[in-house]
Structure formats: C-alpha cells, structure tokens
KEFIDO-991596 format. One line per field, with one value per residue (C-alpha): residue number from 1; residue in three letters; x, y, z. Coordinates in Angstrom, 3 decimals. Layout:
k = (NUM|...)
r = (Ala|...)
px = (X|...)
py = (Y|...)
pz = (Z|...)
//
This chain:
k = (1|2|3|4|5|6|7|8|9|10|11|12|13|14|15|16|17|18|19|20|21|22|23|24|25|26|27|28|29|30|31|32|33|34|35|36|37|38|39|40|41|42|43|44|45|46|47|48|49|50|51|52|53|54|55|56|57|58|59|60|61|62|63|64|65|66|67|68|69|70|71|72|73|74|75|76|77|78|79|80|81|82|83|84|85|86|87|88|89|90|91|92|93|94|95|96|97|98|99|100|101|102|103|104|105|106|107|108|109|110|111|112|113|114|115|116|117|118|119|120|121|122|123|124|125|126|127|128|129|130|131|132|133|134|135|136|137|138|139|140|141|142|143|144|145|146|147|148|149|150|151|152|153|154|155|156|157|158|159|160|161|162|163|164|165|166|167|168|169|170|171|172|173|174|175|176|177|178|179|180|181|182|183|184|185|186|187|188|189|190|191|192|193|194|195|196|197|198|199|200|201|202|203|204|205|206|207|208|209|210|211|212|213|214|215|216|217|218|219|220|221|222|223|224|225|226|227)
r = (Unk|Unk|Unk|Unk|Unk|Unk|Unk|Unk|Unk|Unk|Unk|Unk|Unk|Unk|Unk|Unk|Unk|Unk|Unk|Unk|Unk|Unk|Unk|Unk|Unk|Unk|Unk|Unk|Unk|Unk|Unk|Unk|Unk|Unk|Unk|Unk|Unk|Unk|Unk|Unk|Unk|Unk|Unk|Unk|Unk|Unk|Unk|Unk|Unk|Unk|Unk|Unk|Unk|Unk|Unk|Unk|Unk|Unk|Unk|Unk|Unk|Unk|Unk|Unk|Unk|Unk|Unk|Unk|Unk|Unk|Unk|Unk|Unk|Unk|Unk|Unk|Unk|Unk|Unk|Unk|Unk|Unk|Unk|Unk|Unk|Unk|Unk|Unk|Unk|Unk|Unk|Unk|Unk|Unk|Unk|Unk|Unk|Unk|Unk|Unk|Unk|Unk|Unk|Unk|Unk|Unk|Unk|Unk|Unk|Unk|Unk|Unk|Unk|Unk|Unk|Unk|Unk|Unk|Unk|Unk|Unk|Unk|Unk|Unk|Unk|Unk|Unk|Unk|Unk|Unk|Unk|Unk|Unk|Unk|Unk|Unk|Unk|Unk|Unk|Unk|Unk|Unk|Unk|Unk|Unk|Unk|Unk|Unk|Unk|Unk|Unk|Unk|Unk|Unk|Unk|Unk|Unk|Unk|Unk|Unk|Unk|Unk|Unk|Unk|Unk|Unk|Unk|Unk|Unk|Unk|Unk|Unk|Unk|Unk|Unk|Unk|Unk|Unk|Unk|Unk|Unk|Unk|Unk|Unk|Unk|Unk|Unk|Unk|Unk|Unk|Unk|Unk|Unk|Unk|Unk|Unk|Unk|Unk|Unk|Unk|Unk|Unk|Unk|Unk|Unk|Unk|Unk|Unk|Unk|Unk|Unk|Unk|Unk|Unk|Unk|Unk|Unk|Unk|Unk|Unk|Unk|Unk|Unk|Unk|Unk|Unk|Unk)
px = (30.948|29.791|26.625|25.962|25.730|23.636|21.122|21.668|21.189|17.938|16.576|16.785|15.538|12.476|11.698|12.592|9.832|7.137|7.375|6.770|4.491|2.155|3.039|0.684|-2.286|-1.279|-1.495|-5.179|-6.444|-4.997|-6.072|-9.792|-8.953|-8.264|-10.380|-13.293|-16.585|-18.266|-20.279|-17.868|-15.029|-14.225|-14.077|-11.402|-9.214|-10.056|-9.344|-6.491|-4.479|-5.514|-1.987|-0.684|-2.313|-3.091|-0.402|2.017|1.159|-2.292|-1.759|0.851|-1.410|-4.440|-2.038|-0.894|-4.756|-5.452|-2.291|-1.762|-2.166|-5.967|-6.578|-9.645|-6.394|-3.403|-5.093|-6.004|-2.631|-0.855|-3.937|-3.696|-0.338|1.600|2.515|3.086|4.373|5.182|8.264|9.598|11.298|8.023|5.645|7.778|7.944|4.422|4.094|6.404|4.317|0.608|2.657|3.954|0.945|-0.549|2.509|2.471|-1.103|-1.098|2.297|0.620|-2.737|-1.345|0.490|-2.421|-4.554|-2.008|-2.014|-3.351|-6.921|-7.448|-4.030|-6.182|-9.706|-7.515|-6.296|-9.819|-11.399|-7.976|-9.792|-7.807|-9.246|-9.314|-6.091|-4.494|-4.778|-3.675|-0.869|0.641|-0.539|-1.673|0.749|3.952|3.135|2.572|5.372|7.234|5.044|5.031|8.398|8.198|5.369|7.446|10.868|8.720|7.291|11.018|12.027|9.056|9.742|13.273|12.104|9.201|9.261|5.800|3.969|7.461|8.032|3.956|3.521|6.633|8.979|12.902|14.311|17.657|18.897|14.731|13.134|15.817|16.149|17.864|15.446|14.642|18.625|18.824|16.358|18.376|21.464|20.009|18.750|22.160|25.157|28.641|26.059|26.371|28.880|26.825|23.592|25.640|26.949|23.245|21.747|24.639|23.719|19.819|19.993|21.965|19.833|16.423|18.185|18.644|15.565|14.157|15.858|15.426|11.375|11.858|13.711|11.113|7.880|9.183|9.854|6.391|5.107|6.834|5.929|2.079|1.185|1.571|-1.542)
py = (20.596|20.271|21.755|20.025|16.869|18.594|19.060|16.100|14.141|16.435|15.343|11.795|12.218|14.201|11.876|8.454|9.450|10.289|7.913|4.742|7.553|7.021|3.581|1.743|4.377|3.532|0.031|0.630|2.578|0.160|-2.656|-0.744|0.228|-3.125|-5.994|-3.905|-2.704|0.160|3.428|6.571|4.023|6.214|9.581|8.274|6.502|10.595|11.851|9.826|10.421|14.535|16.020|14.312|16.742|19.847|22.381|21.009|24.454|24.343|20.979|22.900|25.798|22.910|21.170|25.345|26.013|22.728|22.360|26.407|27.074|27.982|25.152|22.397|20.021|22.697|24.194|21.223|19.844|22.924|23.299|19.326|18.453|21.549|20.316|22.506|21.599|24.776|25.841|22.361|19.127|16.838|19.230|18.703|15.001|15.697|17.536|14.979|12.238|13.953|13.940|10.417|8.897|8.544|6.680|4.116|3.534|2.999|0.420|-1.469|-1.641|-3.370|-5.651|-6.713|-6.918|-9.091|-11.770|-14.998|-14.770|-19.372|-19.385|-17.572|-19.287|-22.668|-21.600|-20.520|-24.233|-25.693|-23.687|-21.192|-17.736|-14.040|-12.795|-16.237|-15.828|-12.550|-13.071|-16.188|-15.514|-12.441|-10.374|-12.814|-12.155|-8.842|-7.608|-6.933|-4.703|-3.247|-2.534|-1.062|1.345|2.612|2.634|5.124|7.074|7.692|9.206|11.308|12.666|13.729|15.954|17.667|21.338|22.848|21.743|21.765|25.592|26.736|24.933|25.143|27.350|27.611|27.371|26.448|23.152|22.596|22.595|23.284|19.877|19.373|20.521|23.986|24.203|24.107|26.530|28.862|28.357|29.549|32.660|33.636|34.709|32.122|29.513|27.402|25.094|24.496|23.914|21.668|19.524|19.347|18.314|15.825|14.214|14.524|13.059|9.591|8.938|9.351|6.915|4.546|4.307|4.585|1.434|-0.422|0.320|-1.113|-4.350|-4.942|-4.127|-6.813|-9.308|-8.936|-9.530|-12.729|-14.099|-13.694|-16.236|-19.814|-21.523)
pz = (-29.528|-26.215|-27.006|-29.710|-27.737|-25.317|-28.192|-29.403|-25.818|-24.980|-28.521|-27.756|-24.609|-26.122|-29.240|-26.698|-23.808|-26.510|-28.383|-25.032|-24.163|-27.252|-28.141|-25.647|-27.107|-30.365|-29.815|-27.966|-30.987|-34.080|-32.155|-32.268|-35.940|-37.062|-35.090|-33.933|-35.736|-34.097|-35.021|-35.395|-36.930|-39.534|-37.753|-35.393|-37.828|-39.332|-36.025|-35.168|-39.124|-38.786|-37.676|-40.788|-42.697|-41.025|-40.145|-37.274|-35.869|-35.600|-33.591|-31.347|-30.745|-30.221|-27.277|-26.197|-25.395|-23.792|-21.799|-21.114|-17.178|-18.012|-20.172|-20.000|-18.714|-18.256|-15.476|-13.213|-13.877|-12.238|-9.520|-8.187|-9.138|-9.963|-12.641|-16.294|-19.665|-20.974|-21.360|-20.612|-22.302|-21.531|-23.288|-26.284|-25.947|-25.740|-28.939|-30.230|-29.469|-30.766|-34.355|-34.182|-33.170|-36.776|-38.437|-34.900|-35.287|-38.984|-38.717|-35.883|-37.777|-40.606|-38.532|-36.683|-40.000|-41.132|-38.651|-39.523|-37.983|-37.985|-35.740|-33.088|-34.039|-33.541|-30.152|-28.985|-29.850|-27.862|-25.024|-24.792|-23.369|-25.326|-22.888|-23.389|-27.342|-27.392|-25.386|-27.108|-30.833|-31.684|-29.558|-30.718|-34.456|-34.626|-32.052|-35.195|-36.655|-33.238|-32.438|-36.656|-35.382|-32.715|-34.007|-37.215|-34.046|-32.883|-36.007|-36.690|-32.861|-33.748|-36.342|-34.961|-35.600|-35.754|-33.066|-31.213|-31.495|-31.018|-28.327|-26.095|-27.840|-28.053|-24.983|-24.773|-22.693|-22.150|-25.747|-27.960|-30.006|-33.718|-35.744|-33.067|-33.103|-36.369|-37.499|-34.606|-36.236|-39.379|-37.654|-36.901|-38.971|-39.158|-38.107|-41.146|-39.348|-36.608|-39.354|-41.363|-38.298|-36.403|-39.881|-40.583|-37.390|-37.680|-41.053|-39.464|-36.948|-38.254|-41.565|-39.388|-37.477|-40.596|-42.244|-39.008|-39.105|-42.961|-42.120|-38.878|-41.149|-43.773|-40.929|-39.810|-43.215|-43.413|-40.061|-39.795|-42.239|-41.132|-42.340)
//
C-alpha cells in the first residue's frame, strides 16, 4: 500500500507543479485571446488548442526532440545549467502542463470575455490607470474563472499518459504516476488489484477537481455582470 501512496504522492506532485507552471502562460495567452486584436490571432488560439487534437504522443515526442540533451532548448539547458528533464518528475510535470494548457486557456478566456467591459470603462473615466483597473476589476471578477481554469488544468495533469510515456518514460518513483502505474499494472499478471485500487483513486480525485472547476465556472458566470 505503501507504494501506492508513493504513486499517488509523485502524481500530485507532477499534475500540482504543472499546472502553477502553465497557469500564469495561460492567463498571458487568454488574456491575448480575449481583449486583444492582432494579425496571426487565429493561428495561436490554433496553436495554443493543437494537443487537444493531435496524438498526446506526437506532443511528447515534439517536447523529447526539443528538450533531448541535443535539442534547440535540451541542450543549452544541460550545457549552462546542467540541467535535464528526461528521465525525471519535472519533465513530466512538463508534459503535463503542454496538455493542460488548452482547457486553462479556454476557461480563463471565457471568464475574461465575460466580464462586464462599462465596470472597467467606468473606472478608467474615475481616473483610474490600465494596472489599477486590472487589478481591482477585471482581475477580482474573473479570479473565478481563473482558479476554474486551473483547478481543469489539475485534472487533465493527473491523467496524462501520452505525452507522459514518449517523452519521459516509466520510471519508477521519478515518472511513474496513476495513469503510467496503471497501464504497468496491466502489463503484469495478478495486477488487477493494484489496477482496480490506482483507478479507484484516479477516478476520486480528478471527480472532484472536476466538480470543483464546475461550481467555480458557474460562480464566475454569476458574478461578472453587475451593470
């Protein structure tokens, strides 16, 4: 049982660091998405929704070649830093936070699209400045939808498998999270307690973050219009 918490533990651990990992670039790119109006618009909200629909292992083997030791970014991160994400529990946070970053963007978007746009046209002819509005009404109001974003990003983290497994592998104790452990357990015969106990627990957490993202999304939807 022991190692089951291990797994468990790592898996939080994995799907907690990428998701604050991607959550301020989410924010950054649905705030881009939603308020500005620039060439190329289109391609990135293309860009930023493709590893919904491509193969989670042709985003893992996308993230192997450009983090691998002779990668474009791999390869200056070992030379100046020594630093490497193969192998390791950050290059699956990593992974885990390329394939969460569509559902944060897309939650935050709507939050910001939803936000009354004369609450922060009122504030500007008060005098208030662009940080000052942001920071007291647009940020307030769609903090919701924020925190919904993110708590969507955690539970699409804890089930990565594709990108997961190309990128970084099965190691266990490093990379082995529920959905890796699972698939191992299947691999091996009299593992269908350990299956049915690793999915048991998969299935509760991800249900809750899921119903918490749900009851946050609705309470943004209720608090953005005041006017």
């Amino acid at each position: 049982m022991e190692s089951v918490w291990s797994i468990v533990r790592l898996s939080l651990l994995v799907g907690g660091v990428g998701t604050l990992a991607v959550l301020p670039v989410a924010f950054l790119l649905a705030y881009a998405l939603a308020r500005g109006r620039f060439p190329g618009r289109t391609l990135l909200d293309a860009l930023i929704h493709l590893p919904l629909v491509v193969p989670p292992v042709v985003t893992g083997w996308v993230l192997l070649i450009a983090f691998a030791p002779a990668g474009p970014i791999g390869g200056p991160l070992e030379r100046w830093f020594g630093v490497t994400l193969l192998f390791r529990w950050t290059g699956a946070a990593l992974a885990a936070a390329v394939m969460a970053l569509p559902l944060a963007v897309r939650a935050i978007r709507l939050s910001l699209e939803s936000v009354d746009r004369r609450l922060e046209d009122a504030a500007r002819t008060l005098g208030a400045g662009r940080w000052r509005t942001f920071r007291t009404i647009t940020l307030p109001l769609c903090w919701p939808g924020v925190l919904a974003g993110a708590t969507l990003a955690f539970a699409r983290a804890l089930g990565e498998f594709g990108a997961t497994i190309t990128f970084v592998s099965n190691v266990p104790g490093e990379t082995e999270t529920l959905p890796l452990a699972i698939y191992a357990a299947l691999q091996r015969p009299g593992g269908e307690d350990l299956v049915w106990r690793l999915a048991a627990i998969s299935v509760a957490i991800s249900l809750v973050a899921l119903l918490a993202s749900e009851w946050l999304a609705r309470r943004a939807g209720r608090g953005v219009h005041v006017l």
